[in-house]
C-alpha angles and dihedrals in degrees: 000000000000117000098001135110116245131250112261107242105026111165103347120125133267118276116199127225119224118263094260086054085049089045099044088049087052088044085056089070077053087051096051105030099082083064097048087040101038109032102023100037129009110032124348088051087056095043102053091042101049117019090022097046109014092042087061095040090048088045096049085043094063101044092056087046084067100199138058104282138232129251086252092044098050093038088057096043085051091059094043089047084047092057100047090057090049090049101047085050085054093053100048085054092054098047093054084048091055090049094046088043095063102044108026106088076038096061091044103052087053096053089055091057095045095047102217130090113173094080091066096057098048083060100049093042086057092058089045094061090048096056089054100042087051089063102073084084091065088114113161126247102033114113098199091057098072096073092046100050085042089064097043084053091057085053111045089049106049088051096053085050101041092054087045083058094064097033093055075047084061098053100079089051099059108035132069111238093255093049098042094080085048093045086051097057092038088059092049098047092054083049094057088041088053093043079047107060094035080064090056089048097048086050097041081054105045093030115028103163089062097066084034094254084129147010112273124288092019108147123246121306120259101028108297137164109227092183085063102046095244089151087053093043094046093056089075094067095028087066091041083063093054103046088055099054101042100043089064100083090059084060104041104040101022118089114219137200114298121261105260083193083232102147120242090257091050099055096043085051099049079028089072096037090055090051094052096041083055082051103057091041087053092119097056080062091058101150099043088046094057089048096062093041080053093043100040081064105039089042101056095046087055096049091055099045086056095038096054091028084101097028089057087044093058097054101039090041117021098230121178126226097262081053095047074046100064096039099057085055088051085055101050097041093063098038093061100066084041087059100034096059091031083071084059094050094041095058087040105046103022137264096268096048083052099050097042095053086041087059100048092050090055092043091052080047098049092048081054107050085045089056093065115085126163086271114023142042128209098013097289106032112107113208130185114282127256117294109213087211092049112129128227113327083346105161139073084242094040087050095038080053102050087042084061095045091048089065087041092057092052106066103019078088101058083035105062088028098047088052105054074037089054083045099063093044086056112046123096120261115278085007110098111102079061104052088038083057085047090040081059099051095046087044082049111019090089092029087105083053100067103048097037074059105057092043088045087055103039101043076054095049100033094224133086099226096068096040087050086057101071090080092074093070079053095059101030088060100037084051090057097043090052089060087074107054116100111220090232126121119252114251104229110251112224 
């Protein structure tokens, strides 16, 4: 291209890192998942949506009521409580998507022309740690914090994507072809173990009667005020913590792209030229182009589905956060043998076979889980009602629920990791970091849709489980779209 810098690397051939670089850029998906497990997904979310928000919408409800409710009363401005939380949670999603929509190929593209990545991800992991750090002041009751938490959230959430972004850049230059399907899912089962134990932390420490570290009914270890949601609060710079120790051995053991001695300006400059010249040449990458359009739909379906997973639970069900707790343990643990062969499949059958049956299976799992309500399972089942003095899972819905979540679990894995796998197969010689940077936006450019969507819907509705249920249109197209794309590199066009 005229006037623009090229791409480090181009053409030249693979160079394999040792096995300690391969193993230290798998360890990087254990340094970010407590984030993704812990704040996004399986107990700040819920959390912030439902004790931090609700709980101020129910209480300013009832003072303008003016008098005791009703049981009909209380029980309706529970669910609308319910659905602001889940709301307010929807739009800060989609803020950070815009966000990651709009810089993301841009990022990437200048990352190819610089050479190095890993610069980039010591920034955005900065601002991820900060994010997370910034949530210890999520104390409840207090109106003016929302706003705040909700920015630390956008934060926190942009940087661990956008380093995500360079390191899956990383992934085609230190691995061999045939390793680099095994090295994905390898990637994404430490980062389930590590999301894994942070959830039994996180338990020993809010609960410890139930691993045996106290008598029963002690309160939570350290000091904490559980009336305060220390526990909760604490899990945004513990993760910081742990960020911070985990990531270094990507730094210290990993190689990354040689320096091209382009300026920063510069690249940013010839960055965003690269990026529009792909883009007008979109049509001579026909079939990778077809896959992130694919995988900009099917993706987000499948983001939304985990995110308000939890969320969903805690209104239809009222779990607690020890129960949120265990089922997030139940998910992971399944979803780690589902990621780790599905590294095997995936090198043996092929990145687009992986990733089909892996949608089907979600979409089979996301009709499930919508056909539990309080009261009813698959859709037209009534069940007895919840017993307040019910144990653990202890009910035909509770137990319906965690046997679709299961299968969720499962391929959620070879789904997310034969993708960014798929990705790397695609994408044009001496390209990547600018497809992965594309591969980011169409994993991110709807994900304010999504979410927009199931805000949109509940606040309409007035109940969670239908909001929850756009995200199905989302999988069953990506999955056709994805029919079409041929698992063949792109050829570069000159």
């Amino acid at each position: 291209m005229t006037g623009t810098h090229a791409a480090p690397g181009d053409g030249e051939p693979v160079q394999p890192a040792s096995r300690a670089g391969q193993w230290s850029w798998a360890l990087f998906d254990w340094a970010n998942q407590p984030f993704f497990t812990l704040v996004t997904t399986f107990i700040f979310a819920p959390y912030f949506s439902g004790d931090l928000v609700a709980g101020l919408q129910e209480s300013q409800a009832l003072r303008d009521l003016g008098h005791a409710p009703s049981a009909e009363e209380l029980a309706r401005i529970k669910e609308a409580s319910g659905a602001a939380g889940q709301s307010a949670l929807a739009f800060t999603q989609s803020a950070a998507g815009i966000l990651l929509a709009l810089l993301s190929p841009f990022l990437g593209s200048m990352a190819d022309i610089t050479g190095r990545r890993k610069p980039y991800i010591f920034l955005f992991q900065l601002l991820t740690a900060t994010g997370c750090a910034l949530l210890w002041f999520a104390a409840p009751g207090q109106v003016g914090i929302v706003l705040l938490i909700s920015f630390a959230l956008i934060l926190a959430t942009i940087g661990a994507e956008f380093s995500i972004v360079f390191n899956n850049a990383l992934l085609p230059r230190i691995a061999e072809p045939e390793r680099i399907g095994w090295l994905s899912g390898l990637g994404w089962g430490l980062g389930y173990i590590g999301g894994l134990l942070a959830l039994v932390i996180v338990l020993a420490v809010r609960d410890p009667a139930m691993v045996g570290l106290a008598p029963a009914g002690s309160p939570p270890l350290f000091g904490l005020d559980a009336k305060a949601f220390e526990v909760e609060r604490l899990i945004g710079p513990m993760s910081a913590l742990w960020l911070a120790l985990f990531a270094l051995p990507m730094f210290l053991l990993t190689p990354d792209g040689k320096r091209s001695g382009v300026a920063p300006l510069d690249a940013a400059r010839d960055g965003a030229r690269r990026l529009w010249a792909t883009a007008r040449r979109v049509s001579h990458y026909r079939n990778p182009f077809l896959f992130l359009i694919a995988y900009m739909i099917y993706n987000d379906g499948l983001a939304a589905i985990i995110a308000f997973g939890g969320v969903y639970a805690k209104g239809t069900f009222g779990w607690s956060t020890v129960t949120l707790g265990v089922f997030g343990i139940a998910i992971t643990l399944f979803a780690i043998p589902g990621c780790l062969f599905g590294g095997r499949l995936d090198d043996r059958f092929g990145s687009r076979r992986l990733v089909l049956w892996s949608i089907l299976g979600v979409i089979v799992a996301t009709f499930g889980i919508l056909s539990v309500s309080a009261d009813r399972v698959l859709y037209a089942i009534s069940v007895s009602p919840l017993r307040p003095d019910r144990g653990l899972f202890g009910s035909t819905q509770e137990l319906t629920f965690m046997g679709f979540a299961m299968l969720l679990s499962i391929c959620m894995g070879p789904m997310q990791a034969g993708s960014r796998t798929l990705m790397g197969r695609l994408a044009p010689e001496g390209m990547s970091g600018e497809f992965f940077g594309l591969f980011a936006l169409s994993g991110r450019a709807t994900a304010w849709m999504a979410p927009t969507a199931i805000a949109i819907v509940t606040t309409m509705t007035q109940t969670q489980r239908w909001g929850v249920a756009i995200v199905l249109p989302f999988l069953v197209i990506g999955f056709c779209l994805l029919w079409f794309v041929r698992e063949e590199r792109a050829a570069p066009v000159h």
